[in-house]
N, CA, C and O of each residue as an XYZ file, in Angstrom:
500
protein
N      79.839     98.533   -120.394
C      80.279     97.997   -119.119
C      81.798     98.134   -119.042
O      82.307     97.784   -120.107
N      82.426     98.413   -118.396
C      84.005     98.885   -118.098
C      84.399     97.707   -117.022
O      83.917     97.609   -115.894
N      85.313     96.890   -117.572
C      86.229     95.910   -116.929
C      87.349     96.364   -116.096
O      88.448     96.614   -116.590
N      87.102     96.474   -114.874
C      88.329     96.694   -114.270
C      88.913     95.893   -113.644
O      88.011     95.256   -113.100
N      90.308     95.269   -113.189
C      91.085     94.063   -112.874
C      90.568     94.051   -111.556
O      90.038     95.103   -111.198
N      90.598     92.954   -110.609
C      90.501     92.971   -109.808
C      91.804     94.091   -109.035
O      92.847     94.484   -109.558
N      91.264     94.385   -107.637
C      92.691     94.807   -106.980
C      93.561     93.797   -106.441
O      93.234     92.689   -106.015
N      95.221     94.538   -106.540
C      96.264     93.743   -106.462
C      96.529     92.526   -107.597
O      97.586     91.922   -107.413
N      95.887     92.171   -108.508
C      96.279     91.751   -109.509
C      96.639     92.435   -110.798
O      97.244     91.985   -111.771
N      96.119     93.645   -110.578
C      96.918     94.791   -111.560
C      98.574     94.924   -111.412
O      99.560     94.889   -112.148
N      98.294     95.079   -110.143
C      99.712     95.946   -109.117
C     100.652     94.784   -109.529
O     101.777     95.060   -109.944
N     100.242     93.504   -109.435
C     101.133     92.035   -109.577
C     102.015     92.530   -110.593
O     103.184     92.899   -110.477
N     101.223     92.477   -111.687
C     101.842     92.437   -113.084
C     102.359     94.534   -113.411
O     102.808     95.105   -114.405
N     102.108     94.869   -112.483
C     102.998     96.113   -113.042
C     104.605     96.402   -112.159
O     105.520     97.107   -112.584
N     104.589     95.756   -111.065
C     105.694     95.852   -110.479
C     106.969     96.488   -110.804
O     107.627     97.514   -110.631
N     106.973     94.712   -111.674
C     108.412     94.957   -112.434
C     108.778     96.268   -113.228
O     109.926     96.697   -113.116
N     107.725     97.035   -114.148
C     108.058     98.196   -114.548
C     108.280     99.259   -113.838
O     108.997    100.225   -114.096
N     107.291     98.923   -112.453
C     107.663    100.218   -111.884
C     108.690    100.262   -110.806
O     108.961    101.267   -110.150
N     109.248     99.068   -110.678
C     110.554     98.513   -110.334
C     111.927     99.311   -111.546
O     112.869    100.084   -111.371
N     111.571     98.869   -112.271
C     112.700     99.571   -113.614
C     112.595    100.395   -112.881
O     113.235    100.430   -111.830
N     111.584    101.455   -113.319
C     111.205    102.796   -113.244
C     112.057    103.657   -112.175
O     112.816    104.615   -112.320
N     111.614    102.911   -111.012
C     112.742    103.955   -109.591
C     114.045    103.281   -109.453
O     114.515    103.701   -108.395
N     114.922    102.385   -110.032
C     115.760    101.541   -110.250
C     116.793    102.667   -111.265
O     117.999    102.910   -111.226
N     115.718    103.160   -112.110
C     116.610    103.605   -113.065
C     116.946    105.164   -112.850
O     117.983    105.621   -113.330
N     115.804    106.204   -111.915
C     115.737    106.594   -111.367
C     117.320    106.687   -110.329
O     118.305    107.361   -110.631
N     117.209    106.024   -109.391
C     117.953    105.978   -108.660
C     119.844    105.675   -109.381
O     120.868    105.941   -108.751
N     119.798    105.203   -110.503
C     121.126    104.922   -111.231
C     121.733    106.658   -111.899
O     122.805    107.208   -112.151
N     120.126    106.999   -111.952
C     120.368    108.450   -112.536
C     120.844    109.289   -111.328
O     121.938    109.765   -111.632
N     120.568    109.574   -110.397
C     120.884    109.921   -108.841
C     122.909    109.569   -108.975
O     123.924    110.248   -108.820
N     122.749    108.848   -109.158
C     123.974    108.223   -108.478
C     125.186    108.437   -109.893
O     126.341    108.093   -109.643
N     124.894    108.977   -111.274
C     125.417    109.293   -112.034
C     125.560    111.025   -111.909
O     126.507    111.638   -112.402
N     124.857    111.430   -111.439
C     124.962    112.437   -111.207
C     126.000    113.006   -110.322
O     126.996    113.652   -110.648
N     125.403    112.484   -108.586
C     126.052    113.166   -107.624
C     127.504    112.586   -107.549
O     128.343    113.237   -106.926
N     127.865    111.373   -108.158
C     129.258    110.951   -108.060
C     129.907    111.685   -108.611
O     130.899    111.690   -107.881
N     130.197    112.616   -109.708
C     130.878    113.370   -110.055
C     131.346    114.803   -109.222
O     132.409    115.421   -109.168
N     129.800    115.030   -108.516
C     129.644    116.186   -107.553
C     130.776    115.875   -106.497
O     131.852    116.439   -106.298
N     130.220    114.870   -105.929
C     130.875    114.459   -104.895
C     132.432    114.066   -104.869
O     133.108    114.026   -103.841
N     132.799    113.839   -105.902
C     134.541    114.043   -106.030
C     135.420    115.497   -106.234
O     136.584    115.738   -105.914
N     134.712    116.103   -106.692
C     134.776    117.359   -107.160
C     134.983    118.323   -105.944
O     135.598    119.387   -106.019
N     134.333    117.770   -104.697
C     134.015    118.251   -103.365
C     135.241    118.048   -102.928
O     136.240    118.764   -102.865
N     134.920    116.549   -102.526
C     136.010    116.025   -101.821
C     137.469    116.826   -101.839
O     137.563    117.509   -102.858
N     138.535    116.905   -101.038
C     139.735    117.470   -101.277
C     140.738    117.004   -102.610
O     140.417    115.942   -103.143
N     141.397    117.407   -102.924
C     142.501    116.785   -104.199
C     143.120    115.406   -103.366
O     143.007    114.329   -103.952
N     143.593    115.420   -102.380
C     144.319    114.664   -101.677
C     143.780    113.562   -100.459
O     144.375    113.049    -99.511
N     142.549    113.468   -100.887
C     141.761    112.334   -100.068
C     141.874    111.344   -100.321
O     141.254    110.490    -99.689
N     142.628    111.040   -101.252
C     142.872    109.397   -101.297
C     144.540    108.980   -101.225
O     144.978    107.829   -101.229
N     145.401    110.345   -101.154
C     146.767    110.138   -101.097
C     147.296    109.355   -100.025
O     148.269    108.661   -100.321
N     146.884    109.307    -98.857
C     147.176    108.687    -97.520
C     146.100    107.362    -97.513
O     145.143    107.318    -98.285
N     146.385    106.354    -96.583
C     145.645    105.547    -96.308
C     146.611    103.784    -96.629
O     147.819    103.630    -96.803
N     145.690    102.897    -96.608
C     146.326    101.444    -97.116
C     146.134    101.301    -98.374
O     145.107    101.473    -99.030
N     146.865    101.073    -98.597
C     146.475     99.897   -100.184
C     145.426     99.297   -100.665
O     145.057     98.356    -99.963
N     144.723     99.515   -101.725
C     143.959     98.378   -101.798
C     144.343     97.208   -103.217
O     143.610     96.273   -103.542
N     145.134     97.429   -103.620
C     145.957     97.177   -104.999
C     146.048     95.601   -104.554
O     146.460     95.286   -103.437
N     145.695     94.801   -105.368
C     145.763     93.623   -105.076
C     147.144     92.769   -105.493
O     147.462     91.635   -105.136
N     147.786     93.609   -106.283
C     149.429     93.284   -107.133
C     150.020     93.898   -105.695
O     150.981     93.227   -105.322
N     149.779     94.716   -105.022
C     150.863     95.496   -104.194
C     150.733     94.279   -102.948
O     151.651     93.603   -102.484
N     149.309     94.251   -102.591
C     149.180     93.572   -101.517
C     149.945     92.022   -101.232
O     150.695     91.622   -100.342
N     149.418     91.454   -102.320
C     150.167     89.704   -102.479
C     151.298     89.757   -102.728
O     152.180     89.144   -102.126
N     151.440     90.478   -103.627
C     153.045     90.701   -104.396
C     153.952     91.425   -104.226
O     155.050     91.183   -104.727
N     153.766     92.291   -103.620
C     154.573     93.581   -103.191
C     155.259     94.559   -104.288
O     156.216     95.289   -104.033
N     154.599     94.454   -105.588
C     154.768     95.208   -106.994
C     153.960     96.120   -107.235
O     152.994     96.291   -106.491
N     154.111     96.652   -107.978
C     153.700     98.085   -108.791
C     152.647     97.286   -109.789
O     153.220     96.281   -110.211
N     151.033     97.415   -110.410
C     150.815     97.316   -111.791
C     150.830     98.788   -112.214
O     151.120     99.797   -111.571
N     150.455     98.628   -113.412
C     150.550     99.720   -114.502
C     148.885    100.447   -113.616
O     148.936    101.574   -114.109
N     147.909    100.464   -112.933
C     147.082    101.520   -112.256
C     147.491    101.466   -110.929
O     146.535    101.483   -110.154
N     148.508    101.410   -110.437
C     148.902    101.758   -108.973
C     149.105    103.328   -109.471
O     149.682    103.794   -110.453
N     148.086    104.197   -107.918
C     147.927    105.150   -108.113
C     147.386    105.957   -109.098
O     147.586    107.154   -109.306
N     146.561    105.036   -109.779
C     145.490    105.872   -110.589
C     144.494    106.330   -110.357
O     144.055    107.155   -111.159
N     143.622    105.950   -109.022
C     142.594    106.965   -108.249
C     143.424    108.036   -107.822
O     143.231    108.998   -108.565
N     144.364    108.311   -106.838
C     144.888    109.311   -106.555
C     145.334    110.140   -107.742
O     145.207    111.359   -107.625
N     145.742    109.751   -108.652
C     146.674    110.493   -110.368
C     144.803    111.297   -110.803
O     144.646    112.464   -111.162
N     143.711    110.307   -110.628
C     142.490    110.953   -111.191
C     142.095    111.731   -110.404
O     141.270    112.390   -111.038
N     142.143    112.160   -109.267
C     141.491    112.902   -108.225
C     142.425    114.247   -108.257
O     141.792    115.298   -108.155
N     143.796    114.351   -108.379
C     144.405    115.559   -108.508
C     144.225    116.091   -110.138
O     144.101    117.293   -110.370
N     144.225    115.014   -111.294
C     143.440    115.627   -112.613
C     142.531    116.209   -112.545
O     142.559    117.406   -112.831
N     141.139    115.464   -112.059
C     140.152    116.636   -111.902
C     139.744    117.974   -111.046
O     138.767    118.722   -111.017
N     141.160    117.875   -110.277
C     141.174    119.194   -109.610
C     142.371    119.969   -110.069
O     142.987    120.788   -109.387
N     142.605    119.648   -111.192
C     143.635    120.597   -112.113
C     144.670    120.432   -111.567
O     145.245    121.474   -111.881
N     145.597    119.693   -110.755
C     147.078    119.470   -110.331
C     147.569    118.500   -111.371
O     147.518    117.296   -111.117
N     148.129    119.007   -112.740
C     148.791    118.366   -113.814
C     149.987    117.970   -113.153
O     150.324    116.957   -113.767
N     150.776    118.168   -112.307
C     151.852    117.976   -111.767
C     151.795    117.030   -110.698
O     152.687    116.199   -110.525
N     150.637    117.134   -109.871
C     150.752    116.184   -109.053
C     149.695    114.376   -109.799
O     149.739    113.214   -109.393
N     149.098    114.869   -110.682
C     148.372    113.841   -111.406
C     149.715    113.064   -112.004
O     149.749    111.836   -111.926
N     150.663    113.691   -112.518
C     151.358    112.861   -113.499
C     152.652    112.216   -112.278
O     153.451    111.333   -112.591
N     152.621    112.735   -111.203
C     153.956    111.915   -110.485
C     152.935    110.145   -109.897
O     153.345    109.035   -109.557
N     151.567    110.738   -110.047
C     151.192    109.404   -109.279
C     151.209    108.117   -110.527
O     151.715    107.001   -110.410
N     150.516    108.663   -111.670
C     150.346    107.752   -112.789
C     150.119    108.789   -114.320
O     149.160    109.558   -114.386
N     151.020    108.680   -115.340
C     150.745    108.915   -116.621
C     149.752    108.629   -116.805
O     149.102    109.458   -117.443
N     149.128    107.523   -116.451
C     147.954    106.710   -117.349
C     146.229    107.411   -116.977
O     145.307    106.958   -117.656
N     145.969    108.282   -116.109
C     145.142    109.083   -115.642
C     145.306    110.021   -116.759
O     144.719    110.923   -116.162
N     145.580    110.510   -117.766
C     145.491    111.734   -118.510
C     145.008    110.619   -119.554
O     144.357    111.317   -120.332
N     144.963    109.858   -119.838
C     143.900    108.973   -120.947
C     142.576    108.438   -120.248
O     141.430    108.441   -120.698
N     143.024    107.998   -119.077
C     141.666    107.371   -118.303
C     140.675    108.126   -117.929
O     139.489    107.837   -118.088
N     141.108    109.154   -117.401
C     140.068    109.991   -116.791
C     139.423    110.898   -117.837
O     138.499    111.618   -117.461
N     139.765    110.932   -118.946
C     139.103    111.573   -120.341
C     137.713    110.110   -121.195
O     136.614    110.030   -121.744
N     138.727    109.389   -120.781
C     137.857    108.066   -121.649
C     136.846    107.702   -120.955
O     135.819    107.231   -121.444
N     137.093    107.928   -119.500
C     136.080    107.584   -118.101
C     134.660    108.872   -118.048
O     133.461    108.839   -117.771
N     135.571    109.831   -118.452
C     133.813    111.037   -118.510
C     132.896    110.382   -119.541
O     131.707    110.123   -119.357
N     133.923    110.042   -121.153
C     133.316    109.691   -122.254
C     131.910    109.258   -121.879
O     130.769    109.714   -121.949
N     132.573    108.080   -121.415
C     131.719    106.538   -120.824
C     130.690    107.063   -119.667
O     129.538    106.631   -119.682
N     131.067    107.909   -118.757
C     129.532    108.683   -118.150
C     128.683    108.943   -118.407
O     127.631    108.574   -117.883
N     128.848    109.879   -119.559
C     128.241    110.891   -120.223
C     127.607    109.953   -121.107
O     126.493    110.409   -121.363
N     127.782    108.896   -121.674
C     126.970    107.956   -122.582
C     126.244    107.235   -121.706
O     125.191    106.887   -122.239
N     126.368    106.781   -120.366
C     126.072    106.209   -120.070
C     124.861    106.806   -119.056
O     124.204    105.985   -118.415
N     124.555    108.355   -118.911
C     123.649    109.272   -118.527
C     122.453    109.080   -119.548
O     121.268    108.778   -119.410
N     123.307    109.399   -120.689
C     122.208    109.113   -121.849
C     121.606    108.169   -121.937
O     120.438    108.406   -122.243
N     121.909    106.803   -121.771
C     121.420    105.728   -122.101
C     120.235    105.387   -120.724
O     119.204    104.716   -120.767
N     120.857    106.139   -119.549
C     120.001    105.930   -118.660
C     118.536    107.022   -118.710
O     117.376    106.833   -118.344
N     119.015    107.842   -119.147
C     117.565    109.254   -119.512
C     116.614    108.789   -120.414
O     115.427    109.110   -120.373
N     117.335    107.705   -121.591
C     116.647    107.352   -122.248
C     115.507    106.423   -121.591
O     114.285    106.556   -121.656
N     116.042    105.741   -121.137
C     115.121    104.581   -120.522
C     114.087    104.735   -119.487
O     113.104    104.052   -119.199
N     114.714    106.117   -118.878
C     113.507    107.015   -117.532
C     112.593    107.517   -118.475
O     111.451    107.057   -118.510
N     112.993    108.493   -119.320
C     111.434    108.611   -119.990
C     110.927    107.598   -120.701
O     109.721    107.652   -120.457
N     111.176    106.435   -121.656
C     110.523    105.212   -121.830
C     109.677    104.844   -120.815
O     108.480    104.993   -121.060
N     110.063    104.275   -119.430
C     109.748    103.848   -118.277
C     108.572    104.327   -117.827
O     107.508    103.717   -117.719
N     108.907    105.858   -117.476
C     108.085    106.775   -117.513
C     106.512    107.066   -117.829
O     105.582    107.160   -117.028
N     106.507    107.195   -119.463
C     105.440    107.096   -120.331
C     104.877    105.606   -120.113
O     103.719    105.513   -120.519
N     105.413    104.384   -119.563
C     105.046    103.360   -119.772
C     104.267    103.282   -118.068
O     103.121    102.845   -117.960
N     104.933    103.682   -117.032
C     104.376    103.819   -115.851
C     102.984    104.891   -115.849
O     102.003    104.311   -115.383
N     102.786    105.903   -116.148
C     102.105    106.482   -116.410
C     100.793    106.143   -116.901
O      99.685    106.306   -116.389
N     101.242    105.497   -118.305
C     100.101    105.343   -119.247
C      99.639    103.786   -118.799
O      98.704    103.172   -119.314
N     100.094    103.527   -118.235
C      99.700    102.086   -117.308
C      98.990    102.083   -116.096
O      98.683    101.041   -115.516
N      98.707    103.257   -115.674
C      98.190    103.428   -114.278
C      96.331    103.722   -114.582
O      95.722    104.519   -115.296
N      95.878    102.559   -113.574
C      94.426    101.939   -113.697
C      93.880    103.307   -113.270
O      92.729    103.215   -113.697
N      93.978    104.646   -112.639
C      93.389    105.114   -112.205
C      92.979    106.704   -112.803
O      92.148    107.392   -112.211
């Protein structure tokens, strides 16, 4: 005789995994195309505009990352010259910042195929 759960009380209790599942999915999406998508963008899309520096705004000072999105956006489009007038500190950050991607791709691939095999091999049908 073969026990099968009632319906929708299966689905109850699998949710949450298959919640992970496109959750993690979707983190993978978004590790991806963010890199694409700067890469696109012009060198100089963030040179113009307001402030968002919260030392500049209240205080009307400089911190040590004023102008470090703009210093990272001409690094990864190879302007060593214009990277280093905005901020020195972009030729350490933006190396330590792929690091931390790139581990952090991994850690997410890992967990899609975990997820994965677990969504899969969980499915009543």
């Amino acid at each position: 005789m073969n026990h099968r759960p009632l319906p929708g009380v299966y689905d109850f209790y699998l949710w949450p995994m298959r919640f992970r599942y496109y959750f993690t999915i979707a983190k993978l999406i978004l590790i991806v195309f963010t890199p694409i998508v700067l890469l696109i963008l012009p060198a100089d899309f963030f040179d113009s505009g307001q402030s968002i520096c919260l030392s500049k705004l209240f205080f009307n000072t400089e911190c040590f990352a004023c102008g470090l999105t703009r210093a990272s956006m001409h690094l990864v489009h190879l302007e060593f010259q214009q990277a280093s007038s905005y901020n020195m500190l972009c030729f350490i950050a933006v190396p330590l910042l792929a690091v931390i991607w790139v581990q952090w791709f991994f850690k997410e691939w890992k967990l899609y195929k975990k997820y994965r095999v677990s969504v899969i091999t969980s499915n009543p049908s």
